[in-house]
N, C-alpha and C positions, 0 to 999 in steps of 0.2 A: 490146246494140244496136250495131251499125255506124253508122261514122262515115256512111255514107252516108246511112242514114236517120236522123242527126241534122240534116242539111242538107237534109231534102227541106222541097220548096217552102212546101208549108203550116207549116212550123215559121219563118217567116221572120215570122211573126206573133207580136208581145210575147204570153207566156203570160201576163203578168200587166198587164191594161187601167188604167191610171192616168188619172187627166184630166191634161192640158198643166198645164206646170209655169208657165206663161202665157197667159191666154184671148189667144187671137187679135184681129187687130183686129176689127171692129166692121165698118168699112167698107170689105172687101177689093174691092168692085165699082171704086170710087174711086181704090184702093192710098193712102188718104189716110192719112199717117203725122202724129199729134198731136203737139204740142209736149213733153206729158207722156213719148211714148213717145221721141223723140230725147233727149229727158234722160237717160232710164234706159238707151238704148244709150250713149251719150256718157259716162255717169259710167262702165256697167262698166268698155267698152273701156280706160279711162283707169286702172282699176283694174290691167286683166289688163296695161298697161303697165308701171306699179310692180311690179308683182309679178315679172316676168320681165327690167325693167333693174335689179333686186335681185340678180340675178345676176351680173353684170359689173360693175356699180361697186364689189360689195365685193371682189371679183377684183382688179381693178386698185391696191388700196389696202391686200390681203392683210401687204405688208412692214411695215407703217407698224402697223398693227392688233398683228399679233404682239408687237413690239417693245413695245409702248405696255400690252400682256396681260401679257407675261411669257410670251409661247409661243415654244417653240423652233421652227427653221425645219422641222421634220418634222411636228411639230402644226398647224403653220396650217392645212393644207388640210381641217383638221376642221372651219374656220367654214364652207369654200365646200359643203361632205359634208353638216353636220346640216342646214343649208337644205335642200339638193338632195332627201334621203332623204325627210322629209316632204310633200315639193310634190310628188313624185311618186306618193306613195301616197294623196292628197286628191283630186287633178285625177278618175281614175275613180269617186269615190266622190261626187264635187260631187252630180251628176245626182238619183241615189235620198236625198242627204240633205236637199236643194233641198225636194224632194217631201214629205219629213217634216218640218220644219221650215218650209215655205214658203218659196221665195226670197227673197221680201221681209226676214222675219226672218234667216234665215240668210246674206245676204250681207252685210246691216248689222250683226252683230254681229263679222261674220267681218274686215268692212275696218275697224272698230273698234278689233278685236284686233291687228291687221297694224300699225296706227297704234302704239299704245300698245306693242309688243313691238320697234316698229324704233327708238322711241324709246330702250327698256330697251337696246336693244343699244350704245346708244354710252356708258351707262353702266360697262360691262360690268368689273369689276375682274381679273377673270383668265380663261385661257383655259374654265374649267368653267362659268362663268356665261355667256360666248359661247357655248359650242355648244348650251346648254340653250334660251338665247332666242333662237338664230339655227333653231334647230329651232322653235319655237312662230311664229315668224316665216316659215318656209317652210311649214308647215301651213294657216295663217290666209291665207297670201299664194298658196298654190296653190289654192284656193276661189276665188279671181278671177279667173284664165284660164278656166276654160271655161265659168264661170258669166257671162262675157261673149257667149261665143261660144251658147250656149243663148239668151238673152234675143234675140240678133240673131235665131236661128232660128226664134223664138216671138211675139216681138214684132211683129216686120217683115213686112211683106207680100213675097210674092215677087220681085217688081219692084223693092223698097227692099233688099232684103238682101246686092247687089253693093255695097253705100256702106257698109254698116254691117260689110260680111267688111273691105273694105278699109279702115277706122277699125281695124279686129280685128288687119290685115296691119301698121298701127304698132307692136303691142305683140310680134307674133312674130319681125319681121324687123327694124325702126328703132330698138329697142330695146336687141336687143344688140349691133348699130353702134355706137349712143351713149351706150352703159354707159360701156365705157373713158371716151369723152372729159371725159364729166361728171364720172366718179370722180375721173379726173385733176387736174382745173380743182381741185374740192374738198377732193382730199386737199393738192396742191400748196400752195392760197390760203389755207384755212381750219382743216385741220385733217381726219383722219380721222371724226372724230367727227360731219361734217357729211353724209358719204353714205349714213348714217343718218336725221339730222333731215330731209333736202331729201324726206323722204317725207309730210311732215308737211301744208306749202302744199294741195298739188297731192290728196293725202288725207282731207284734211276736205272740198274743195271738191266730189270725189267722192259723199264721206257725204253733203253735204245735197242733190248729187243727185237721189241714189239715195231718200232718207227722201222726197223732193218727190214723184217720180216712180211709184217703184212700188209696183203694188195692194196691196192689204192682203189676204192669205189665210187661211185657217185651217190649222193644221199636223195633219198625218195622225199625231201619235204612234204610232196604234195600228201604223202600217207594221212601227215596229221590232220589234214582235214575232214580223212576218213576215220579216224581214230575211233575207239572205243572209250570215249568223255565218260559216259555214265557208267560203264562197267569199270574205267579206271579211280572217278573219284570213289564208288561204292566200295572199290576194294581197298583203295588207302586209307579211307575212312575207318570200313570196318578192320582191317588187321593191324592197322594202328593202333585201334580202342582195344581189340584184344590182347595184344602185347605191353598194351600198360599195363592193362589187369593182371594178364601172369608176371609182367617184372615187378608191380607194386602191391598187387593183393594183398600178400599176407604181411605186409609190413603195415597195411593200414586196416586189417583186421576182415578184410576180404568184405561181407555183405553188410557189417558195419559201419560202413563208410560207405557215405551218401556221392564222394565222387565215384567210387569205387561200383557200386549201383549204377549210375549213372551212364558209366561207359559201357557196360556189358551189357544195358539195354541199345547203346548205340552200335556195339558189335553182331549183337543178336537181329539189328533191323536191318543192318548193311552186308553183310555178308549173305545171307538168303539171297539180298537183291542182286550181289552180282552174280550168286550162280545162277539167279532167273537171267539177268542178263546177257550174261555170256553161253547161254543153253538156248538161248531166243534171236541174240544177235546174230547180223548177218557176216561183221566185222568182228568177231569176238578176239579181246585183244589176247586173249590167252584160249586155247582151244581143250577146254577141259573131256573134251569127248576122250582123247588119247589115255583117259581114267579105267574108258572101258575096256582096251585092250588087257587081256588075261598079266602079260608079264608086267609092262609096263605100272598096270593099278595094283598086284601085290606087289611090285616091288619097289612100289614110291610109300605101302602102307609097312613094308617093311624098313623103309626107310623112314619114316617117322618114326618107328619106335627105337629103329637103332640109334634117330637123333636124340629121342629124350632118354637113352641109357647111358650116351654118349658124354653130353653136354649136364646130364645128372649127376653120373659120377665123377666128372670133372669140378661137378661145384660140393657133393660133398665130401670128399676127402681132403682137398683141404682144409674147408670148414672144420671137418673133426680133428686134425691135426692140431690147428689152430685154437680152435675152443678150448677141448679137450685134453690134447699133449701141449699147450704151451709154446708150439714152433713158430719160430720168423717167416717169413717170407722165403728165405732162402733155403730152409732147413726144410719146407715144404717142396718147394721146386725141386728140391734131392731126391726127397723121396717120390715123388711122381716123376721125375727123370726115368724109370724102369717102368711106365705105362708107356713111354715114348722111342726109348733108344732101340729096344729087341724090331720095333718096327721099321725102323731104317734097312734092318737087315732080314725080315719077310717077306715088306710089299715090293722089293724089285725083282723076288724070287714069285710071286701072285702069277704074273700071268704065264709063266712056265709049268706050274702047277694046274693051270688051268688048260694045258694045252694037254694035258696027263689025266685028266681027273672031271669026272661030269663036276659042272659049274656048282649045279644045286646041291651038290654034296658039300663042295668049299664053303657053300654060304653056312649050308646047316653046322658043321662042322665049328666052322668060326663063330655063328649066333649059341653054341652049345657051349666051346671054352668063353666066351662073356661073360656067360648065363653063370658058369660056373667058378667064372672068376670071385661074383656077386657070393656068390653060397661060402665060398673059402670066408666071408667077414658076418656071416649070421650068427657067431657064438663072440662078438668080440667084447671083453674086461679092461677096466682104468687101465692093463698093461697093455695092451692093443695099439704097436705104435709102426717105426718105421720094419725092424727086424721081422713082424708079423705079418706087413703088409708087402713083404719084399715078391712072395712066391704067388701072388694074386694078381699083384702087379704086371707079371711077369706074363699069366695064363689071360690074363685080360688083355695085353698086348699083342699077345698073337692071335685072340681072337676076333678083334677088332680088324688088325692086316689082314684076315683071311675074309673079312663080311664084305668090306666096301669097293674093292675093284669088283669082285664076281657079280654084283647083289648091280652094281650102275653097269656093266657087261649085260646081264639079262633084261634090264627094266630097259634098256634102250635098244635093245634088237625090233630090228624093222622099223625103227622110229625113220620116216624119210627129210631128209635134211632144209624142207621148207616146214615142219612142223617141229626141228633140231631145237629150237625157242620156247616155243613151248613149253615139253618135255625137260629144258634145262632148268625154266624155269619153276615149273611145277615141284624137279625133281630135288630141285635146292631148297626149295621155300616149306616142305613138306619136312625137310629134316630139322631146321633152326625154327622151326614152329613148334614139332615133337619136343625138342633142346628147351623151349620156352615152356613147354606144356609140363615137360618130366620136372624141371628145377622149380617153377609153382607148386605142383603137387609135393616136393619131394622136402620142400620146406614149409609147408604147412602140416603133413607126417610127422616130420621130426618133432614139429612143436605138438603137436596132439598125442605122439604116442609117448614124449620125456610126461604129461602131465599124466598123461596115464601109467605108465611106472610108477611114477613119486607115488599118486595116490596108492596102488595096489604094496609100494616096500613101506610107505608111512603107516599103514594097516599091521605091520609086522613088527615098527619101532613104536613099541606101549611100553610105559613106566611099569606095567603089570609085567612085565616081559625080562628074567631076571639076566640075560644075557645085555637088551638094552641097560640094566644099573649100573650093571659090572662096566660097560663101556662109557658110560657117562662119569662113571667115577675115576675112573683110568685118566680119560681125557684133564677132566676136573685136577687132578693131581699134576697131570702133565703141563698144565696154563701157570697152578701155583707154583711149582718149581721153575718157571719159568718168567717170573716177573711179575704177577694177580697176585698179589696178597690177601686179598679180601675173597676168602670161600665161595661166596654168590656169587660176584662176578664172572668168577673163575666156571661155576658150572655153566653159568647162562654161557659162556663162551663154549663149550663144553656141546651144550645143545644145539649152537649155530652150527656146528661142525662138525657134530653129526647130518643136522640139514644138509650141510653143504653135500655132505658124501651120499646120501641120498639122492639129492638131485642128481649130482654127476655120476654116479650110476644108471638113474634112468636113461638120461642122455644117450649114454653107450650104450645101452638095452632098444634107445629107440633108432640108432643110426644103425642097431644090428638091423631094427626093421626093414629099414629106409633099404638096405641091400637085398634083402628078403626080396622083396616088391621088385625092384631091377630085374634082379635074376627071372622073377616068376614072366615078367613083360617081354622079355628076351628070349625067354621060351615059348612064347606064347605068338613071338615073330619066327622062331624054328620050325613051329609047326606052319604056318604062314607059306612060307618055301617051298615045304611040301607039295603045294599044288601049281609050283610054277614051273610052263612047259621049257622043255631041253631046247638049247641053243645048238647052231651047229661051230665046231670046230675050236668052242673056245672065244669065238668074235663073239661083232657084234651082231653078226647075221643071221637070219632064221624070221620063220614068219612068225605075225603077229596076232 
């Protein structure tokens, strides 16, 4: 069979007809949305929040964990890996397990679980007991992003579901803002142990939610025997191996390493197979046809790049903070507190704006301030710190509130609510894959373009070079008035430190890079936009 006649029109129809994985309202003539139903929107979203600022806080707190484990500094990144690895191979499988299990049952068990695993991890005695429950922790906690994002698209009537994408736009965009800061605040005041428990509050209030709110269903066991088995192991398989490779790549020297080899031959075998699979199967557990539709496929390709701008700039500014300015944990979360707070006070203002203004204009608009956010750090020097980065901060925030309710508003018009799964899952897993794609790329950059500075400023610091004597002599004086009695010493120390100021200039020369590149891929999703068709009203309605 040809591709082409895997994409003709009539194949764009689920082969396999399920009922919605939530009866619709009742009284769509109305658009009148129940008290019961804002609860069971409210607690998801609240869910798929925890579950994606799970991400960041333990990030921010990574030194402090190890230490406290017993992991050395090359193992850490094993805690931020086992999370990662599992939430991304849960998010496309939410949809069809939803349906066998009923939402109802399966997301209460699931934020249950999340509870009770985030709890086990602050217990955690060494590094082997972390990665085991930070994996059962990212499995249980990646069940609540898109099982948010489904309820919105099933529950809600057309008209309500610009409120309830942008309550959705907190958990994708405000959350990894204010990962760092909270991590910060908590590992600083309380203790590591506590960006763990702080899931606990906000977790239960969730659960009784959710227990208040949503219908009670019958679970389709029998589904599993019709399951997608080989499209589902091909896909765990493969974005497993791929998401080791982008969280461990460049820590292990990327095609250097023979594990690192290894798996990217097993990603590269298994991910073709499941799109042969799922393009052939009659059962396909995820329905990648929905790729073809115009809005829906640019706007899950727009959503990749706004995940790997998103979850990029999230990893390096505080890196550079860190490295570079010398800031704690807390001192970081401060200054990224202003990528987070101005958005509290945008995205519940999003869909009124959109009720004023073509959608595709908010997206471009908001992927242009991003974009531009990125360009305000392209000239950045050793003094490049929080004062500097206040007003980018700032533009970056509101361009983020304006991209992601519009940009999940257009990709899900005319999505029909027995294909809600799908599409949620696609739509999720498309962005924390970009996030995984961009902070690979974006730290293997940094390290190739500091080595390329040093070399090209080391070409400039020659002993022939009468500016370098005068500073080496300067320095030299400054060591022996300061405790070197011995001349030689005193200059060798003199030439380290020049080194040093070498290096640490490149650095900042190459994280100007690193924002260079952001801004350029964000523009590059602007134009993207351009070609996706006009919704009507501001909903999510309009053909597909």
């Amino acid at each position: 069979m040809s591709v082409a006649e895997l994409f003709e029109d009539h194949s764009l129809r689920p082969r396999q007809l399920t009922p919605p994985v939530i009866a619709a309202p009742a009284n769509q003539n109305a658009d009148a949305v129940s008290l019961t139903t804002w609860l069971a929107v409210i607690g998801a979203t609240l869910g798929a929040f925890l579950a994606v600022i799970n991400i960041q806080i333990v990030n921010s707190s990574l030194a402090d964990i190890q230490g406290a484990i017993g992991a050395g500094i090359d193992d850490g990144s094993w805690i931020s890996t086992a999370y990662l690895i599992p939430e991304i191979i849960v998010i496309p499988l939410t949809g069809w397990l939803s349906r066998v299990f009923s939402m109802r049952t399966y997301l209460l068990v699931n934020t249950a679980l999340f509870l009770a695993f985030s709890v086990a991890c602050a217990f955690s005695a060494n590094l082997g007991e972390m990665i085991v429950l930070r994996a059962f922790q990212g499995f249980t906690g990646g069940v609540l992003i898109p099982a948010a994002f489904t309820l919105i698209m099933t529950m809600l009537p057309r008209s309500k579901q610009p409120i309830g994408l942008a309550m959705f736009a907190l958990s994708a965009t405000f959350a990894p803002a204010i990962g760092p800061t909270v991590g910060g605040y908590l590992n600083e005041n309380y203790g590591w142990e506590y960006i763990f428990y702080v899931n606990l509050v906000p977790g239960l209030i969730m659960l009784a939610m959710l227990f208040a709110s949503l219908p009670k269903a019958r679970m389709q066991l029998g589904l599993l025997r019709q399951g997608d088995w080989a499209g589902i192991a091909a896909m765990a398989i493969g974005l497993g191996a791929l998401q080791t490779v982008l969280e461990e790549g460049n820590r292990e020297d990327w095609f250097g390493s023979d594990f690192i080899v290894r798996l990217t031959v097993i990603a590269a075998i298994a991910l073709p197979a499941f799109l042969w699979i799922e393009l052939r199967g009659k059962n396909p557990v995820i329905n990648l046809r929905l790729l073809t539709r115009r809005n829906f496929g640019l706007g899950t390709a727009a959503n990749f790049m706004l995940g790997a701008a998103l979850y990029g700039s999230s990893f390096v500014l505080p890196l550079y903070l860190s490295q570079q300015q010398g800031y704690n944990a807390e001192q970081i979360g401060e200054v990224l507190a202003w990528t987070g707070i101005p958005q509290l006070i945008m995205i519940p203002l999003v869909p009124r704006l959109m009720r004023m203004v073509d959608i595709r204009v908010l997206i471009g608009i908001g992927f242009a301030l991003f974009a531009a956010s990125n360009f305000m750090n392209i000239h950045m020097t050793m003094d490049y710190a929080a004062d500097q980065l206040f007003w980018a901060n700032i533009v970056r925030a509101i361009g983020q509130a304006l991209v992601m309710t519009p940009l999940s508003v257009v990709a899900s018009a005319g999505i029909e609510a027995e294909n809600a799964g799908s599409a949620s899952g696609l739509f999720n897993m498309t962005r924390n894959l970009g996030g995984a794609i961009g902070i690979a790329t974006l730290q293997t950059l940094i390290t190739k373009r500091e080595q390329f500075h040093s070399n090209v400023l080391m070409d400039s610091v020659s002993l022939f070079n009468e500016a370098t004597r005068q500073r080496i002599a300067d320095l030299t004086h400054y060591f022996q008035t300061h405790g070197i009695a011995d001349p030689l010493v005193a200059q060798h120390q003199a030439i380290i430190a020049i080194g040093r100021i070498v290096r640490r200039e490149a650095f900042v020369m190459s994280y100007s890079d690193v924002f260079l590149l952001i801004g350029i891929g964000l523009v590059l999703s602007l134009l993207a936009t351009l070609a996706l068709k006009k919704t009507i009203g501001g909903s999510a309605a309009g053909a597909h």
